[in-house]
N, C-alpha and C positions, 0 to 999 in steps of 0.2 A: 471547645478545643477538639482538634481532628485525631480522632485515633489513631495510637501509633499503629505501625503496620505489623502483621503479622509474620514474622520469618517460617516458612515451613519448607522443610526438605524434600526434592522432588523422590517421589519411591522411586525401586527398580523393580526390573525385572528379573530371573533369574535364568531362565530361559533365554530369553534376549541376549543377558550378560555371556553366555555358552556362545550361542550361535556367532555372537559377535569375535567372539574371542577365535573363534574355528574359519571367520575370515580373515584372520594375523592381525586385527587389532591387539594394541596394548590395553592390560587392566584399565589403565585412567581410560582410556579412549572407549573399552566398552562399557565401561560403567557411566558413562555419558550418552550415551546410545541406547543404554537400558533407562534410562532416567526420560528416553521421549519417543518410546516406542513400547508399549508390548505386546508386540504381533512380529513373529520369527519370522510372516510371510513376504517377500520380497526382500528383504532386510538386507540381502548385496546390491539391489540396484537402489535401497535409500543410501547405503553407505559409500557403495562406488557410483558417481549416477554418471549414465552416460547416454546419448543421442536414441540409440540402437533401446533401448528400453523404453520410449514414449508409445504410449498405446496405439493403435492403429488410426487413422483418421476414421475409416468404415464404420469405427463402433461410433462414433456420432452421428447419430439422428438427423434426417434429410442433409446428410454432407452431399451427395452426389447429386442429389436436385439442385443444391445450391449455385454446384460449379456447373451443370449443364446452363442452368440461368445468367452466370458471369459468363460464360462462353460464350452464350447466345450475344449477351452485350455486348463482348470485345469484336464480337462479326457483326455487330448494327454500325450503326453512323452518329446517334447520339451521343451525347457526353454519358460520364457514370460519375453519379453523385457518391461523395464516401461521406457521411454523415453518421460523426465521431461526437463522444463524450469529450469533455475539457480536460482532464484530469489526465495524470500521466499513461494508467492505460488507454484512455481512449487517443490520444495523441501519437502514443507508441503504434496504435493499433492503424492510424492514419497512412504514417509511414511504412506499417509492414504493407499495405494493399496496395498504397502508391508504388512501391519500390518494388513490388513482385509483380503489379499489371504491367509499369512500365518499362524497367529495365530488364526483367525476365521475359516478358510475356510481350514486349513492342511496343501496347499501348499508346500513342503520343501523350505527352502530358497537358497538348491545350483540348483533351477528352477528359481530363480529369478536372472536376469540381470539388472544393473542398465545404463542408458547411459544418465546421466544429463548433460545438454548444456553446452555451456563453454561462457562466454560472450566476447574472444578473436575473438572466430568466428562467431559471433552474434545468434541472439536470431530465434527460433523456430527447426523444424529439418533441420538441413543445410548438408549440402555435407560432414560438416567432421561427423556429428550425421548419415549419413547415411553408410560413409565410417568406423567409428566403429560396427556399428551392422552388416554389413557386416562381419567386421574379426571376432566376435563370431562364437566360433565352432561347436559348438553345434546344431543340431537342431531347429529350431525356430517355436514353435507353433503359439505365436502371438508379434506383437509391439504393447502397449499401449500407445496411446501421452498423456500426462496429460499437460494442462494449453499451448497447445501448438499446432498447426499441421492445423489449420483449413486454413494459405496461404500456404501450403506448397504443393501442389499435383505434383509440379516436381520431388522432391527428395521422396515422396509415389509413384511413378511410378516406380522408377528406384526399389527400395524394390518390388513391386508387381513384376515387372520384373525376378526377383528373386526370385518368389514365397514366399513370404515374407507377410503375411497379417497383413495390421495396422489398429486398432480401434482409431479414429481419439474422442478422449475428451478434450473440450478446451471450452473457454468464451469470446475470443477475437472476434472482427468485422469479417463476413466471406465478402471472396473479392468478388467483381462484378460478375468474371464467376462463384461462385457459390463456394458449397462444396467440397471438392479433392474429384473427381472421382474415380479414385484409391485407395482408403480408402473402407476399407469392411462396415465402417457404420462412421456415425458421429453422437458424442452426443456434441450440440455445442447452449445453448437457442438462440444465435443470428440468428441462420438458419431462413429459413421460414417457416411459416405454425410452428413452436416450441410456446407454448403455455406458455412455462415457465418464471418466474422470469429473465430480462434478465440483472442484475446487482448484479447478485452471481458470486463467484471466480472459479479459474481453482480446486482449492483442494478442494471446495461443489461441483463444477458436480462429480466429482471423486468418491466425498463420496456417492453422490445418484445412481452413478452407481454400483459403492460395494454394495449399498444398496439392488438395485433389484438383483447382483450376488445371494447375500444371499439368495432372496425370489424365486428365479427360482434353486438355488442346494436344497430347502428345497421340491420344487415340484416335482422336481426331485429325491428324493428321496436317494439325495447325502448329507445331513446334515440333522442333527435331528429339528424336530419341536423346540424342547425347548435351540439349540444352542442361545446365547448370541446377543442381538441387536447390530447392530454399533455405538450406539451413545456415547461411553467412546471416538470414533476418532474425536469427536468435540474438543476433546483436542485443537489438533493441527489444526483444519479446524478453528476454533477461531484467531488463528495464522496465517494463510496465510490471511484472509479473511480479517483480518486488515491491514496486510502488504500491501496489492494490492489495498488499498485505493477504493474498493466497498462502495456503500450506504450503509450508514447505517441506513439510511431511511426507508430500506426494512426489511418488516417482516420478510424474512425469514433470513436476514442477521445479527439482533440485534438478533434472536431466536439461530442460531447458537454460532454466539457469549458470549452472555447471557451465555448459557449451557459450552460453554467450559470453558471462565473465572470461571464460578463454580469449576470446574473437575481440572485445572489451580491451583487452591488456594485451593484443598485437599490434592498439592503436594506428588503424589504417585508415580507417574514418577519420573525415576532418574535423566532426564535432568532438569527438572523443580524445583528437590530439590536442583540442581547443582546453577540452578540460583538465586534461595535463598539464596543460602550460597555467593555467591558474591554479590546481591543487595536485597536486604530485602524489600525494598521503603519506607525505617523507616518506618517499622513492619505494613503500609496500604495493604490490597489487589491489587494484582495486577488487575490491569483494563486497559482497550486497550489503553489508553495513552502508559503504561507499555509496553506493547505487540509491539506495531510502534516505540516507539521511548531508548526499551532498548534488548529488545531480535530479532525483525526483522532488527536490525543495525548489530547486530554481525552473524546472519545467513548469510545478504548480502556479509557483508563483506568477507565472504570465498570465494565465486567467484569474488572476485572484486580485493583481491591482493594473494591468494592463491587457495586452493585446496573448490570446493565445496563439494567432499566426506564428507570434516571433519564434514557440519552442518548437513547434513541426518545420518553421524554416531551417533551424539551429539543426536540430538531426539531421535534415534534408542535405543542409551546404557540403556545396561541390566544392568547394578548400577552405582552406586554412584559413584566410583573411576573412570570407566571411562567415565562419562558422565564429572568429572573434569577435567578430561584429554583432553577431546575434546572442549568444555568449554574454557579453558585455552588456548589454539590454536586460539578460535575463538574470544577471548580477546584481545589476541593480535596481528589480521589480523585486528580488530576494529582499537586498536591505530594505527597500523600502515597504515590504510584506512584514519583516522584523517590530522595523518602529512601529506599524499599527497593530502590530498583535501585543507589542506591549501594552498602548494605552488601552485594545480591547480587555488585553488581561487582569488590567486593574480594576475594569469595573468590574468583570465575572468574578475577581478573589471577593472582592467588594461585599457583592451579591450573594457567593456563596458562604460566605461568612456568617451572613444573616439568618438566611435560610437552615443554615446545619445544625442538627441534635444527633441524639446518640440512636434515636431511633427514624432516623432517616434511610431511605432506601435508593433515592436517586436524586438529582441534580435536574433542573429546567431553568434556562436564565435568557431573559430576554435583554439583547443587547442594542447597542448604539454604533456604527461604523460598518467596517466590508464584509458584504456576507461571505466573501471568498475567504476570509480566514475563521472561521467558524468551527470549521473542523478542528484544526489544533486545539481550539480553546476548549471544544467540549475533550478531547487527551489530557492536555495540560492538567485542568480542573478534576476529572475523572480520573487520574492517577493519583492527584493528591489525596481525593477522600475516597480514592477503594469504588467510586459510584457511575453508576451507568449514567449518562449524563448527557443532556440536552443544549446545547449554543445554538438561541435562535435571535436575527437581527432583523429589525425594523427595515423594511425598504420601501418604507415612506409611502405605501400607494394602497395601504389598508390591508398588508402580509404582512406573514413571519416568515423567512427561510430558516427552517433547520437542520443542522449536522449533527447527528446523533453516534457517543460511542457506546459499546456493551461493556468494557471496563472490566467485568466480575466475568468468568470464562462460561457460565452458564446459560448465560443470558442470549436471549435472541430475538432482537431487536425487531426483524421481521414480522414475528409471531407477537408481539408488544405492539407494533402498531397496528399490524392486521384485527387483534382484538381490541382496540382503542377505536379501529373507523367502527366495528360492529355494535361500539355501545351508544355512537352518536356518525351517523352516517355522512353528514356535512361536514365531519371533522378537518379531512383533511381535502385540500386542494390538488393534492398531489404528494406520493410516495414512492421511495425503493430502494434500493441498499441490499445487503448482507445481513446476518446473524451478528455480528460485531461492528458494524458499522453501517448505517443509513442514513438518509435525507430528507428533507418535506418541506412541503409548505402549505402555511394555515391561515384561515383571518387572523387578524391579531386581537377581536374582540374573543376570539375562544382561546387567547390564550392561558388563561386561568383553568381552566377546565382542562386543555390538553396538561397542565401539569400535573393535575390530580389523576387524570386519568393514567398519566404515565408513571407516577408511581403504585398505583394501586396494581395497572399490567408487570412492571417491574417484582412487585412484590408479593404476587402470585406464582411469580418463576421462583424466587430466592425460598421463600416461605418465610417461615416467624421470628428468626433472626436478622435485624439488618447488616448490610455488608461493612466490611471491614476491609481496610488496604491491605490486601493478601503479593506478598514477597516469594515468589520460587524459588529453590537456592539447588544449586547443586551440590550442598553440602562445604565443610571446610579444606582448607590445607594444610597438611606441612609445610614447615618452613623450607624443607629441602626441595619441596616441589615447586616453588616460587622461584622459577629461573626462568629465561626467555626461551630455554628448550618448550616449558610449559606451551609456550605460545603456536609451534612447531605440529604440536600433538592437535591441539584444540582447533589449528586451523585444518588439519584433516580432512577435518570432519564437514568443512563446509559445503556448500551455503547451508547458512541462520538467518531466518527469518522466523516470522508466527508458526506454529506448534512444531518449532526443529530451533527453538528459541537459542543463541549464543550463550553458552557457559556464564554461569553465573553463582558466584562462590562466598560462603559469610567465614565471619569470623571475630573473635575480639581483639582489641586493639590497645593501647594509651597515646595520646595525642603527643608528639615531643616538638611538631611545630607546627601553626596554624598562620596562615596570613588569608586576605581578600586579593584575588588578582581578578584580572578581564576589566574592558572599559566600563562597565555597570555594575563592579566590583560586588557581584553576586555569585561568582564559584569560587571556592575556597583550595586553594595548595597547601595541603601536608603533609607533615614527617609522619607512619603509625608503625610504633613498634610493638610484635607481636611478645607472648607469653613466653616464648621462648627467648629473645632478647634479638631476634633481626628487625631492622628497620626499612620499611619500604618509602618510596615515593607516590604520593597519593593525589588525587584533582576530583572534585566535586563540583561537577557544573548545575549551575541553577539553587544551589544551596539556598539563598535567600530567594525571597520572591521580588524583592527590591532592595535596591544600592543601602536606604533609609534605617532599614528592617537591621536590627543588632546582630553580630556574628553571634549565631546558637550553641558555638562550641567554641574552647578556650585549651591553653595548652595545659598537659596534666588530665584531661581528661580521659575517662573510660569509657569505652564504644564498641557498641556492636554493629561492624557494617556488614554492606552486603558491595561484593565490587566483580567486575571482568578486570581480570589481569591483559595488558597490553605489553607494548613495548615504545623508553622514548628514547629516540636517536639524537644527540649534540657531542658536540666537538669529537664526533667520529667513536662515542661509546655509546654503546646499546645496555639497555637498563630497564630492570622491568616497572610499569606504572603499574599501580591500581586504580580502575577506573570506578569512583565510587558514585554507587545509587542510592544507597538509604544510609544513615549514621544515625543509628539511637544511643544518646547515653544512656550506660547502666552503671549498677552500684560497684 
């Protein structure tokens, strides 16, 4: 049986709480601020974030080498390869370079080459990312890696070999031996001796290296003083930057974002007008909830069960007709991303059923179907039982690919696998990722052994207690606070994302109505009325894990949930929802 979860209240600070309150926040509003922060430094430009507050591009490490080398490109004759990750950063990241070489900076676009990854053959520039720029015909000035390249210096050798020079831009962990050698520069803040912000995405370095492009063709005396800033491409850097789950803790990360969701909700873009016309979010602004969880699902999902062209065309389209076109495609690579993640889900509940005791520490399950949904499944699974958790799929050709999350906030994944290749050196084929979040691929004859090994790495970080589904709460309400003013206050405060997580509130309950709605009739609609005697509107999505599975809760019953208060709009009244994540009955 999976442990219940744990409810624990996020501390404050009291300090924080002051300083908050001395920039005209309201109590609730600082005491939410003090619950994900405590450090008074900066603490106006987390709470107000704005453009004029992102750090310098100078303070990143080889920036100005960078752009003397796109420079040099943009005055060659060859093409310029931009060779992109699949995922919604590295897609986002596609776009910000295309759209700053060519509509700022001139560039033709039949100079631009795209070679975005494919996630069949795993993730960064791999053998077959190296064997396509190879068959390009063309001349090749330079490769750009965006969001990608910094373990890659095997397959950067065999390009150098070739005369081939790659400008290495990426955010990910760089390895032990260091930067690719072979790489004409690296812009990468994890390097050393980098001075920069180092929990910004692959499509912000990208953008600060356009950045300085711009400020070295203007000294150059290759673009005019009064050419246009790049900051209309926080557009889409808002987009990647939420997608890759960065802090958003970080000034420079809410500032980006902040700006783009503006630029976002002017809808002047045809993609973005495309996605208004399909989701509206009953007529609210769209905000980075929006962003992760309705437009970076449908970018994914083009490389996860079809073509990734279609999502870099979909941002690219020059109107409205075809950014529906493209849209439409990436609709319905969504649903049909959906369907196999449910049957993938059933085996991994399946699986992880087996596998669980009390003294479990992590999850590894080796699965059957697309390894592009793999990620979800190890979230999914990894939320349920509290576990850092492994989704890895057969591809048939004697591998494993896997998507790895860190689940438990200590954990780091990195550090877990780097000590996992040291205790058997063939372990892995390939690796890289984040502290929370990584990928790999292995024989699948070691996969016995990578699970042992990964929890043994796992449970050297944790120590002698196994983990437990740990709940953050910000504590409960008054019933008086339960208004959609609520809603007003807490939107303030935005962007939410990872460690600047959206408001999240418990409390006890009695169930006065329950029914199954949704076509898989696995989230639950009802009535909870508090101890006080008000009754709210309530929805619990994914309640069951299948249609089959008995409703776990009944009317009359007593519950302790945990929920974000929203608001839902019909027949022209506004009302506030709770939007429920965990329900335990209690006595």
């Amino acid at each position: 049986m999976i442990k219940s979860p744990k409810i624990v209240h996020r501390t404050s600070s009291k300090a924080v709480f002051e300083s908050a309150k001395e920039l005209g926040l309201t109590d609730f509003q600082a005491r939410l601020v003090s619950h994900r922060t405590n450090q008074t430094k900066q603490l106006d430009e987390i709470v107000f974030p704005k453009l004029k507050h992102i750090q310098h591009p100078s303070a990143l490490k080889n920036i100005e080498q960078a752009a003397e080398v796109i420079v040099n490109a943009i005055k060659a004759d060859g093409v310029i390869v931009l060779a992109t990750d699949y995922d919604t950063d590295g897609v986002t990241s596609a776009w910000v370079a295309t759209t700053a070489l060519c509509d700022y900076f001139g560039v033709p676009k039949s100079r631009i080459v795209h070679v975005i990854g494919d996630r069949k053959t795993g993730y960064g520039i791999t053998d077959d990312v190296v064997k396509r720029i190879l068959a390009i015909e063309q001349p090749i000035a330079l490769v750009i890696s965006a969001d990608q390249g910094s373990s890659d210096e095997e397959r950067i050798a065999v390009l150098k070999s070739h005369n081939i020079p790659v400008c290495v831009t990426d955010h990910h962990q760089i390895p032990l031996n260091g930067v690719p050698e072979s790489a004409i520069c690296t812009v990468n803040p994890q390097q050393e001796g980098c001075e920069y912000d180092k929990t910004v995405a692959g499509c912000f370095v990208i953008f600060l290296v356009m950045t300085q492009v711009r400020q070295s063709l203007i000294q150059n005396g290759l673009l005019d003083k009064s050419s246009p800033s790049l900051k209309y491409l926080a557009l889409n850097v808002a987009l990647g930057t939420v997608a890759d789950s960065v802090s958003l803790k970080s000034p420079n990360n809410r500032a980006i974002v902040h700006a783009g969701l503006q630029l976002v909700n002017m809808f002047q873009s045809p993609a973005w007008q495309a996605l208004r016309e399909l989701n509206d979010n009953q007529g609210h602004p769209f905000d980075a909830e929006f962003l992760g969880f309705q437009v970076a699902t449908r970018i994914n999902a083009a490389s996860r069960v079809s073509e990734v062209a279609t999502a870099f065309k979909f941002l690219s389209a020059g109107n409205i007709n075809e950014a529906r076109m493209y849209l439409e495609q990436l609709d319905t690579d969504n649903q049909n991303r959906r369907a196999q993640q449910e049957v993938m889900l059933k085996q991994a509940y399946k699986q992880a059923l087996d596998k669980y005791s009390n003294d479990t520490y992590s999850m590894t399950l080796k699965l059957s179907g697309n390894a592009g949904i793999q990620g979800i499944i190890a979230s999914r699974v990894g939320e349920l039982y509290g576990l850092p958790t492994v989704a890895m799929t057969d591809l048939k050709d004697g591998t494993l690919a896997g998507s790895a999350r860190g689940i438990v906030s200590e954990i780091d994944l990195r550090q877990a696998f780097q000590w996992m290749s040291e205790q058997k050196e063939d372990l892995f084929l390939s690796m890289g990722g984040h502290k929370g979040a990584a990928g790999c691929m292995i024989p699948i004859d070691f996969y016995d052994e990578f699970s042992q090994l990964f929890e043994q790495a796992i449970k050297q970080q944790v120590g002698d207690s196994a983990p437990v589904p740990i709940i953050e709460t910000d504590g409960e309400l008054n019933d008086w606070q339960l208004t959609p003013n609520l809603i007003e206050e807490i939107s303030a405060l935005e962007p939410f994302g990872r460690e600047w997580p959206k408001p999240l509130f418990s409390g006890k309950f009695s169930i006065t109505q329950i029914r199954e709605v949704g076509q898989s009739k696995t989230h639950l609609s009802c009535k909870l009325k508090t101890a006080g005697g008000s009754i709210f509107q309530a929805i619990y999505f994914n309640a069951k894990q299948n249609e089959s599975e008995p409703t776990p809760f009944a009317t009359g019953d007593k519950v302790t949930c945990t929920y974000q208060p929203g608001v839902n709009n019909f027949a022209g009244r506004t009302t506030l929802q709770l939007r429920i994540s965990s329900m335990i009955e209690t006595s």
